[in-house]
C-alpha positions in Angstrom: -24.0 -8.5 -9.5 -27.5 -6.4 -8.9 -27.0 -2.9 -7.4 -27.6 -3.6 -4.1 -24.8 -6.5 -4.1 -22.9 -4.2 -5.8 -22.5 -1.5 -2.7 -23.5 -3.8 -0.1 -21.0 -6.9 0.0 -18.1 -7.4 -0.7 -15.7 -7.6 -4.2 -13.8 -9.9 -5.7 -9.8 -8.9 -6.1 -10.3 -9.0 -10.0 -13.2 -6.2 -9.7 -11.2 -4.7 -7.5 -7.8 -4.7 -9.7 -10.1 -3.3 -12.4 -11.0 -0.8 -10.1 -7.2 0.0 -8.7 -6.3 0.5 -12.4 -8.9 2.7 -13.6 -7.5 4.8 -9.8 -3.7 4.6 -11.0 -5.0 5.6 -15.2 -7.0 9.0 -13.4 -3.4 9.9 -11.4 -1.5 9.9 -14.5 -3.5 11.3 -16.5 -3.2 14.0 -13.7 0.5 14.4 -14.0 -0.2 14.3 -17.5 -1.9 17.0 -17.3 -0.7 19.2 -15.3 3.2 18.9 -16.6 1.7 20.0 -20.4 -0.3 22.7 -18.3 2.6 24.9 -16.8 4.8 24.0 -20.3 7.7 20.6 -18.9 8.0 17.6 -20.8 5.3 15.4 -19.8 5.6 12.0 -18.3 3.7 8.9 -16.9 4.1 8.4 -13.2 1.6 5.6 -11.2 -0.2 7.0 -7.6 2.9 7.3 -5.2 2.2 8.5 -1.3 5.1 8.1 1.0 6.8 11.5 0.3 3.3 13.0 0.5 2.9 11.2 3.7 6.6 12.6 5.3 5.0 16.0 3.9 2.5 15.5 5.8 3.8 14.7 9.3 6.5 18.0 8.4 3.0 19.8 8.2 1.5 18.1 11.5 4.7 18.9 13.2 4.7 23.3 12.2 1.0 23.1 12.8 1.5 21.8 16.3 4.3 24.3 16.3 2.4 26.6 15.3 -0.3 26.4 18.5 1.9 26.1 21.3 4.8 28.6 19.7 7.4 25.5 19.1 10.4 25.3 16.5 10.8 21.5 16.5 13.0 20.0 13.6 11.7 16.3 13.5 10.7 15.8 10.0 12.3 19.2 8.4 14.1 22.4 9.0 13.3 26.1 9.5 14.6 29.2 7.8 14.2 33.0 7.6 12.0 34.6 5.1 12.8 38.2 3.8 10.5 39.5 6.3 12.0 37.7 9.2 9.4 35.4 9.8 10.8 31.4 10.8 9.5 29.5 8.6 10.1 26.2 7.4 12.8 26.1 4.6 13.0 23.6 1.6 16.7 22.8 2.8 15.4 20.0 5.0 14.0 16.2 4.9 10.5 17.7 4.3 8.2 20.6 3.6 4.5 20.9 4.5 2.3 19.1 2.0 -1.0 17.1 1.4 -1.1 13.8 -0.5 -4.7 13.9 -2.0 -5.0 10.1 -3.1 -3.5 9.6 1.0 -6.7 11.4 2.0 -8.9 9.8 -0.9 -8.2 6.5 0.0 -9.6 7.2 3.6 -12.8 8.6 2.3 -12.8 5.5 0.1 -12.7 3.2 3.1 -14.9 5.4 4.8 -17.9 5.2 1.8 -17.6 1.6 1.9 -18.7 1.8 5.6 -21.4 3.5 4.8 -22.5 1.3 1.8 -22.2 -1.8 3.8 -23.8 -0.4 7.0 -20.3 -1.3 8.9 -17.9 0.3 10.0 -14.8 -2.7 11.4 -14.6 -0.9 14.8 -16.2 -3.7 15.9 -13.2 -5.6 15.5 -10.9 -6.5 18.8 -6.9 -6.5 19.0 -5.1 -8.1 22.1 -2.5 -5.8 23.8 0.3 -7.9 22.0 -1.3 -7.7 18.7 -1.8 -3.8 18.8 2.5 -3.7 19.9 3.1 -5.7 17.5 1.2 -3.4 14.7 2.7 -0.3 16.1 6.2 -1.6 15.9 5.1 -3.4 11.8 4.1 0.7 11.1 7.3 2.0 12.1 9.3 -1.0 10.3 7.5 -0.3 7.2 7.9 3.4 6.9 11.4 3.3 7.9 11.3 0.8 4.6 9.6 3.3 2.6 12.9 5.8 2.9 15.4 4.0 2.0 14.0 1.3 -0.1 12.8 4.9 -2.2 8.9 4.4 -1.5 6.3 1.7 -0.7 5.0 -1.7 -1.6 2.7 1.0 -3.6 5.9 2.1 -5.5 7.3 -1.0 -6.4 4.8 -3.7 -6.9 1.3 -1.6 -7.7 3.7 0.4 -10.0 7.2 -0.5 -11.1 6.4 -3.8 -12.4 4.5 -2.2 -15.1 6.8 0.2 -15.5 9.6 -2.5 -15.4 12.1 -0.7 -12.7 14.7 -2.5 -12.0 15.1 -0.8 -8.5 11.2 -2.1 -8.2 12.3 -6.2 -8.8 14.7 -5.7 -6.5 13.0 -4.8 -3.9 10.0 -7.0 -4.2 12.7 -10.0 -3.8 13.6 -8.8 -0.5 9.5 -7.6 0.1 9.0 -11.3 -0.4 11.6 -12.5 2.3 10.6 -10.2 4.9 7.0 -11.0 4.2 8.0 -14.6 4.7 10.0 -13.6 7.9 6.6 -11.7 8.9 4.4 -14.5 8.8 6.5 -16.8 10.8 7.1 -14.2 13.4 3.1 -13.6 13.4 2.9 -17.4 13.9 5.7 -17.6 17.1 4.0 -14.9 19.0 0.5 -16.8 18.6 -1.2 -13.7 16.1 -1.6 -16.0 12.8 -5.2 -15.9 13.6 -5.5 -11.9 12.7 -4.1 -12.8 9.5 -7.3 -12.3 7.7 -9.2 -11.2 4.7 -11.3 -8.0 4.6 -13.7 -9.7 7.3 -17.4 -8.2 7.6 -19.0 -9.0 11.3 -21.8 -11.3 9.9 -19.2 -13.9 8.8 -17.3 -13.8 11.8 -19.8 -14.2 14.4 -21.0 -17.4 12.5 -17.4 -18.8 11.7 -15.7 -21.2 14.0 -13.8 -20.2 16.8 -10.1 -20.3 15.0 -11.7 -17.2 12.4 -12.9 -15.6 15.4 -10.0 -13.6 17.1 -10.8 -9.8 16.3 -14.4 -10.9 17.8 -15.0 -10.8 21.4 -19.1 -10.5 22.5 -19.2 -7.8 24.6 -16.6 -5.9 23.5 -17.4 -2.2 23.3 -15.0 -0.1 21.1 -16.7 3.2 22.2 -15.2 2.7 25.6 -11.5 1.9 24.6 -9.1 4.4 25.0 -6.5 3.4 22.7 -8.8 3.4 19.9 -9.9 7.5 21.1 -6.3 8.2 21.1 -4.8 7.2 17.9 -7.9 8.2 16.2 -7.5 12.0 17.7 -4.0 11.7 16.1 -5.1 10.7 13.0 -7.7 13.4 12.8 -5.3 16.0 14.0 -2.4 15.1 11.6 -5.9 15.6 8.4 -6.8 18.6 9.9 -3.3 20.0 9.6 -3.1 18.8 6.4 -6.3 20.6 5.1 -5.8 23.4 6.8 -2.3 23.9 4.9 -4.0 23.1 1.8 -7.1 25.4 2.3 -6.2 28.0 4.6 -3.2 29.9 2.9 -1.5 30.3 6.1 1.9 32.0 4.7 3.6 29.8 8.2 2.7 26.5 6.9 4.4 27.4 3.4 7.9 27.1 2.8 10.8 29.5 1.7 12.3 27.9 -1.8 15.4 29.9 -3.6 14.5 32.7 -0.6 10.8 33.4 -1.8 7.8 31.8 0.0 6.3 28.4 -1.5 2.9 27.6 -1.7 1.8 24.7 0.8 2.5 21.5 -1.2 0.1 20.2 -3.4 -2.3 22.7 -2.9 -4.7 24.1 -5.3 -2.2 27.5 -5.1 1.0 25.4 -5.7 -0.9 22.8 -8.4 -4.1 23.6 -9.3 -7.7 22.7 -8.5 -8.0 20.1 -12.0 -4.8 18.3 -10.4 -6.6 18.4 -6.8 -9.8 17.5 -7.7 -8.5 14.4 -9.8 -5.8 13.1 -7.3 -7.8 13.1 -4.6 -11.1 11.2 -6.9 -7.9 8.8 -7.8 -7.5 8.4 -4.2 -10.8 7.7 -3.1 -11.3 5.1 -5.9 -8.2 3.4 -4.9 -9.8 3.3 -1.5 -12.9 1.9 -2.9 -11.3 -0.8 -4.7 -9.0 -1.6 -1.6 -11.8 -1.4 1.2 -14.5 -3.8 -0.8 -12.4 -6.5 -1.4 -9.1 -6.5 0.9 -6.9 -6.0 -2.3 -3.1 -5.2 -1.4 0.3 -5.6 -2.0 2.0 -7.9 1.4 -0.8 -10.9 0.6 -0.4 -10.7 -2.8 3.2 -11.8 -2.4 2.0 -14.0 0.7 0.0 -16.1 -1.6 2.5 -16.3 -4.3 4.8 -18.2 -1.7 2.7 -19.9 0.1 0.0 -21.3 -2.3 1.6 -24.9 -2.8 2.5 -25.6 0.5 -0.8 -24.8 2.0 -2.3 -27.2 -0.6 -0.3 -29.8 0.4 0.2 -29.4 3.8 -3.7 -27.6 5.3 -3.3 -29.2 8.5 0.4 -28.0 9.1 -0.8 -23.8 8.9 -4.4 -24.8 10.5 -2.4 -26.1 13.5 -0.3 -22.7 13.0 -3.5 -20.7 13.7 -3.9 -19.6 10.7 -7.8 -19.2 9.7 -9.2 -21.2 7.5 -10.4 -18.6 5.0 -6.6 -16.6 5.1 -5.8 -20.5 3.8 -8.2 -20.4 1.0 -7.6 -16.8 0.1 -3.9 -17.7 -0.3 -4.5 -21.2 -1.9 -6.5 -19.6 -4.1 -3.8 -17.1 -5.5 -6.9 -14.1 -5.5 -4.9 -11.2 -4.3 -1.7 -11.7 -6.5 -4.4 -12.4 -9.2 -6.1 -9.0 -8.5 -3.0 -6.9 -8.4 -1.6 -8.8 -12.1 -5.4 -7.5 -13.6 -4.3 -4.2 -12.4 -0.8 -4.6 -14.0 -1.8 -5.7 -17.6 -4.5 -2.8 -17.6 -1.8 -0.3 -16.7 0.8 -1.4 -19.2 -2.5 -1.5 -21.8 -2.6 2.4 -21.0 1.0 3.0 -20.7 2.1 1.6 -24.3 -1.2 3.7 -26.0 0.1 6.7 -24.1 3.7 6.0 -25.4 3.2 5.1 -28.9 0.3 7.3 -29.5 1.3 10.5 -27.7 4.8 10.4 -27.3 4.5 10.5 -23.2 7.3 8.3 -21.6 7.3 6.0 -18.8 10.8 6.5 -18.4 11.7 6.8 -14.6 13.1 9.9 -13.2 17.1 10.7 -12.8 16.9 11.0 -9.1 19.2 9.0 -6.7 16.1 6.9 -5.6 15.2 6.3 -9.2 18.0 3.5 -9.5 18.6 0.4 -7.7 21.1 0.5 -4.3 21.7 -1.9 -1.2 18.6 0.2 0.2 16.4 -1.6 -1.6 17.0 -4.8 -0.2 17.8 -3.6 3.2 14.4 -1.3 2.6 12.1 -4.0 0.6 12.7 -6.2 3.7 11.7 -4.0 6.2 8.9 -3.2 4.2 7.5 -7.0 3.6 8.2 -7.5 7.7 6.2 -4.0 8.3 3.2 -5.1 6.1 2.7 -8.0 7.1 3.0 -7.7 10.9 0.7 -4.6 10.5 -1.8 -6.6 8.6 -1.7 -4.2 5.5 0.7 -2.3 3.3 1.1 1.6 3.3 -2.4 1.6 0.9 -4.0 -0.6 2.5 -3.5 1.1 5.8 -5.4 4.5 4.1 -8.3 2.8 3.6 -8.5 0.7 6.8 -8.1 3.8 8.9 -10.9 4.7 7.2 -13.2 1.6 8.3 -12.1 1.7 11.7 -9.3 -0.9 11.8 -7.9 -0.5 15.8 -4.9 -2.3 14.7 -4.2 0.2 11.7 -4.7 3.7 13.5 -2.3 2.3 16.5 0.3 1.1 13.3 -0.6 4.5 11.7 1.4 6.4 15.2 3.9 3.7 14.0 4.6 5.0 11.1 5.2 8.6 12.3 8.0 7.0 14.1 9.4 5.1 11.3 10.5 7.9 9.3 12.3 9.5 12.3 15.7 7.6 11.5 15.8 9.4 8.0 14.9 12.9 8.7 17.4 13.3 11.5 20.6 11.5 9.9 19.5 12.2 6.2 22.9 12.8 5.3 24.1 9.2 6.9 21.4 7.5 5.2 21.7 9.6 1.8 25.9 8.8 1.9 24.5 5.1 1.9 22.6 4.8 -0.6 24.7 6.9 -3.2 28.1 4.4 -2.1 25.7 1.7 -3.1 24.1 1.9 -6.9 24.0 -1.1 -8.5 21.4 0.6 -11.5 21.4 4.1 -12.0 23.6 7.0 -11.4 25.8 8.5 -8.2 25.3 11.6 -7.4 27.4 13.2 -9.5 26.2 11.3 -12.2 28.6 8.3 -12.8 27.0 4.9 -13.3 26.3 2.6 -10.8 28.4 -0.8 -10.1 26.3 -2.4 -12.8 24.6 0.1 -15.1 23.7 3.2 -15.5 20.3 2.1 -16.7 17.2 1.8 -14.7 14.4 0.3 -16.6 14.7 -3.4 -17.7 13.9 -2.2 -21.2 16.7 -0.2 -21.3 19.0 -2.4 -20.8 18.3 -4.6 -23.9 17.9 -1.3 -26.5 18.0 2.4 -26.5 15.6 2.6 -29.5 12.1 3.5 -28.2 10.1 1.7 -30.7 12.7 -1.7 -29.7 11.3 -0.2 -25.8 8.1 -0.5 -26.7 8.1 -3.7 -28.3 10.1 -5.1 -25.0 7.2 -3.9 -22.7 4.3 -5.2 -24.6 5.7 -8.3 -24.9 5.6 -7.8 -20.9 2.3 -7.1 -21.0 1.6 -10.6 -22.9 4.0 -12.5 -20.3 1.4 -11.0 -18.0 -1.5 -11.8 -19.6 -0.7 -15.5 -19.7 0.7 -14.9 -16.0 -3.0 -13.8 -15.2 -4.3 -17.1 -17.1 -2.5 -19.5 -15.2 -2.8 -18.0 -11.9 -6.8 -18.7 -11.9 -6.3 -21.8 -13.6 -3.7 -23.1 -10.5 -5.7 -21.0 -8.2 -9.2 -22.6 -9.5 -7.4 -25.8 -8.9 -5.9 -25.4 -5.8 -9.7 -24.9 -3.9 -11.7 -27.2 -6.1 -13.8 -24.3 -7.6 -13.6 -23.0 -11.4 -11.6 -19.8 -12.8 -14.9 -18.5 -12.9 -15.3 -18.3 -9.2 -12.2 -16.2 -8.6 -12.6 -13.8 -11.2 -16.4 -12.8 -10.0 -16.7 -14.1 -6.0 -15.5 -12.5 -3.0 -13.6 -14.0 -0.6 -16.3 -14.9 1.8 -18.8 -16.2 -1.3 -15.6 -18.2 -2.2 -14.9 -19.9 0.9 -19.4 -20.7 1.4 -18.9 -22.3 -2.0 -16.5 -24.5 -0.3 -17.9 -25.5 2.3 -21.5 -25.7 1.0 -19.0 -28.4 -1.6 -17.1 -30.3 0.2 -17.6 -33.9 0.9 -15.6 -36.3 3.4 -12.8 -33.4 3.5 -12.5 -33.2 0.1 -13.7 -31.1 -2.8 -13.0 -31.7 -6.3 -10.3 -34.2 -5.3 -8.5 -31.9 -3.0 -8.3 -31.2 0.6 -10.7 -28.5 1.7 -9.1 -26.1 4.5 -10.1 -27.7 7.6 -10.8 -25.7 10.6 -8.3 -24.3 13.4 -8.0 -27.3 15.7 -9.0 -26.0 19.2 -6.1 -25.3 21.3 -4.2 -23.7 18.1 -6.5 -20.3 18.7 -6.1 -18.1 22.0 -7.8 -15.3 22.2 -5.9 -12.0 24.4 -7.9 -10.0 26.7 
């Protein structure tokens, strides 16, 4: 790939997983870090962003409160400092915070728009479409809380960390991913199930890969676009301003003393900024040049077969002949197992070498309980209706996505059934451990154990062992899935580890003979009458 390739088109998803790794190695490192810095026991943790992100609307809400002399309680509580100032206390859902790879990920998408000379504002939702992503946000955040975080969490991270709460989830992810796309399909939106589209392929693409492109259509001039944009920008602004300003009312009291805003240089440092946020931002990068994710990834696990042997059926469901041979071709799932195998690479040299443990924590949320399943389902529906997980969403508010800054209000709504019955939803979850520990630390209906590896030995060198040969089971995972995926388009493994999706589906085409290529059927186009396009 020559330079100019390079930053202006587009990746493949094993560049990108490459990419995503080297993102999630940087965060722990940073935890690393830091925890050996201020003298605790240091340990491995993978880039996580929805407590940041409830931080972060707690912060929108005192800043707003802050303006216009409010004492709203939406996503935490207020106290009394010594001085007898109301400010918010650490008793509630939420204090004020930042989530620097949250804001990295949005100046990751944002670079790649101005790499490739494109920003995707360009790109048209119908009114139903733009419901339907504002209700997928709110479903998927609301997933996020009580599933104890995002598709981030459990598939980007606890399958190389081998969380049992994390397989759990990703079973139920699956299902409502599945219940997603088939509710996508009824309402007549499989055609904005797409891969990270640029405009020069849609405009010369047939009419059933055409729905987010309508001539004429001026972005500049639609309101709903201003609107959830604004929000967006307001909800950084009060973000940085906490981190940056040292505003003592957008701190919090902790043990009756004031707290430094969360995350900020004064309550971290600026080493643990500085290399969250660059983890962020190449996250975003890998994300934003290739479409990488988490809800297709499991998408294309489930549905590779049977769109192979049954094109015709999902081309007559609207679904675009490219989403068919980006799932056919298993590229997403294959991207995210690259990331995996070079995370567990990192995590056993970090382990063996240095003693640092990828143990997960003691928390409630650290175990396995009905709210995963309940949660991981809510979370696969969310994604996929949205078109893009929590990550995803970063980095396609970044580019411009309509879709995703209207799902972005979504999500500020999601979280609202957990920070104002925290204690219902909290009572749940802690009658409910199946792995882990209660509350007051009794083992859960199963075990009290909460990584696979520990439930087979307690010796960390028979650990160890357990996850490497993980990583191997991986490894020939990886194999097979570009061998099958090779297969399942006509192409060579070669093509899927350095194409991108577009190049992939030209190679098709500019292939294909009678139908067929390679002795299989090449995805026909969207019959006309199986696309309608929404003013």
């Amino acid at each position: 790939m020559s330079k100019k390739s390079l930053f202006k088109s587009q990746w493949s998803y094993v560049y990108a997983g490459v990419l995503f790794a080297v993102a999630q190695i940087i965060y722990m490192i940073a935890i690393w870090m830091y925890k050996s810095g201020v003298g605790k026991t240091p340990n491995l943790m993978h880039i996580s962003v929805t407590t940041d992100l409830g931080r972060m609307f707690r912060g929108l809400e005192v800043f707003i409160n802050r303006i216009f002399g409010f004492y709203s309680e939406l996503y935490g509580q207020y106290g009394v400092d010594a001085a007898g100032r109301i400010i918010t206390d650490n008793g509630g859902v939420f204090t004020p915070g930042i989530g620097w790879p949250i804001v990295g990920m949005i100046i990751g998408g944002w670079l790649t728009t101005l790499w490739e000379g494109e920003t995707r504002a360009w790109a048209h939702y119908s009114k139903k479409a733009l419901i339907v992503s504002f209700i997928g946000g709110a479903f998927f955040s609301y997933g996020t809380r009580i599933a104890g975080g995002c598709t981030l969490t459990h598939l980007m991270g606890g399958i190389p960390f081998m969380g049992i709460r994390s397989f759990g989830s990703i079973i139920f992810m699956a299902l409502g991913g599945a219940t997603g796309f088939m509710v996508m399909e009824k309402l007549g939106l499989a055609n904005y199930f797409k891969h990270q589209e640029t405009k020069e392929y849609v405009m010369n693409a047939d009419p059933g890969e055409q729905a987010t492109y309508v001539p004429g259509y001026n972005w500049k001039k639609n309101p709903t676009f201003w609107i959830s944009l604004a929000f967006t920008a307001i909800f950084l602004i009060a973000a940085l301003y906490g981190a940056l300003s040292g505003d003592e009312y957008m701190q919090n009291i902790k043990g009756g003393q004031l707290a430094a805003f969360g995350k900020s240089v004064a309550d971290k440092s600026g080493l643990f900024v500085f290399m969250t946020l660059l983890s962020g931002v190449i996250a975003g990068v890998a994300l934003s040049k290739s479409g990488y994710g988490t809800e297709c990834s499991l998408v294309s696990l489930e549905t590779a077969g049977s769109m192979t042997a049954n094109d015709e059926k999902y081309a007559k469901m609207g679904v675009p002949k490219i989403t068919r041979t980006l799932m056919r071709s298993y590229v997403p799932i294959i991207g995210v197992v690259t990331t995996w195998v070079i995370m567990l690479g990192f995590i056993l040299l970090a382990w063996t070498f240095f003693g640092v443990s990828p143990k997960l924590g003691t928390g409630l949320k650290s175990g396995l309980t009905a709210g995963n399943f309940l949660g991981g389902f809510s979370l696969g529906l969310g994604a996929v209706t949205l078109v893009g997980c929590e990550i995803r969403s970063y980095m396609r508010i970044g580019m411009g996505y309509l879709n995703t800054l209207v799902g972005f209000v979504g999500f500020a709504f999601g979280y609202l059934p957990y920070t104002l019955f925290p204690k219902a939803h909290h009572h749940f979850l802690n009658a409910t451990v199946l792995f882990g520990t209660h509350d007051d630390k009794t083992p859960g209906l199963i075990s009290d154990k909460r990584e696979i590896y520990s439930l087979f030995t307690d010796n960390e060198n028979g650990q160890r062992i357990i996850m490497f040969i993980w990583m191997l089971i991986l490894i020939f995972f990886l194999r097979y899935l570009l061998k099958k995926g090779a297969q399942n388009i006509g192409l060579k493994p070669v093509h899927l580890v350095h194409l991108n999706t577009e190049d992939i589906q030209a190679e098709i085409d500019a292939n294909t003979v009678d139908g067929k290529i390679a002795g299989v059927d090449a995805p026909m186009p969207v019959p006309e009458g199986h696309y309608v396009r929404e003013a």
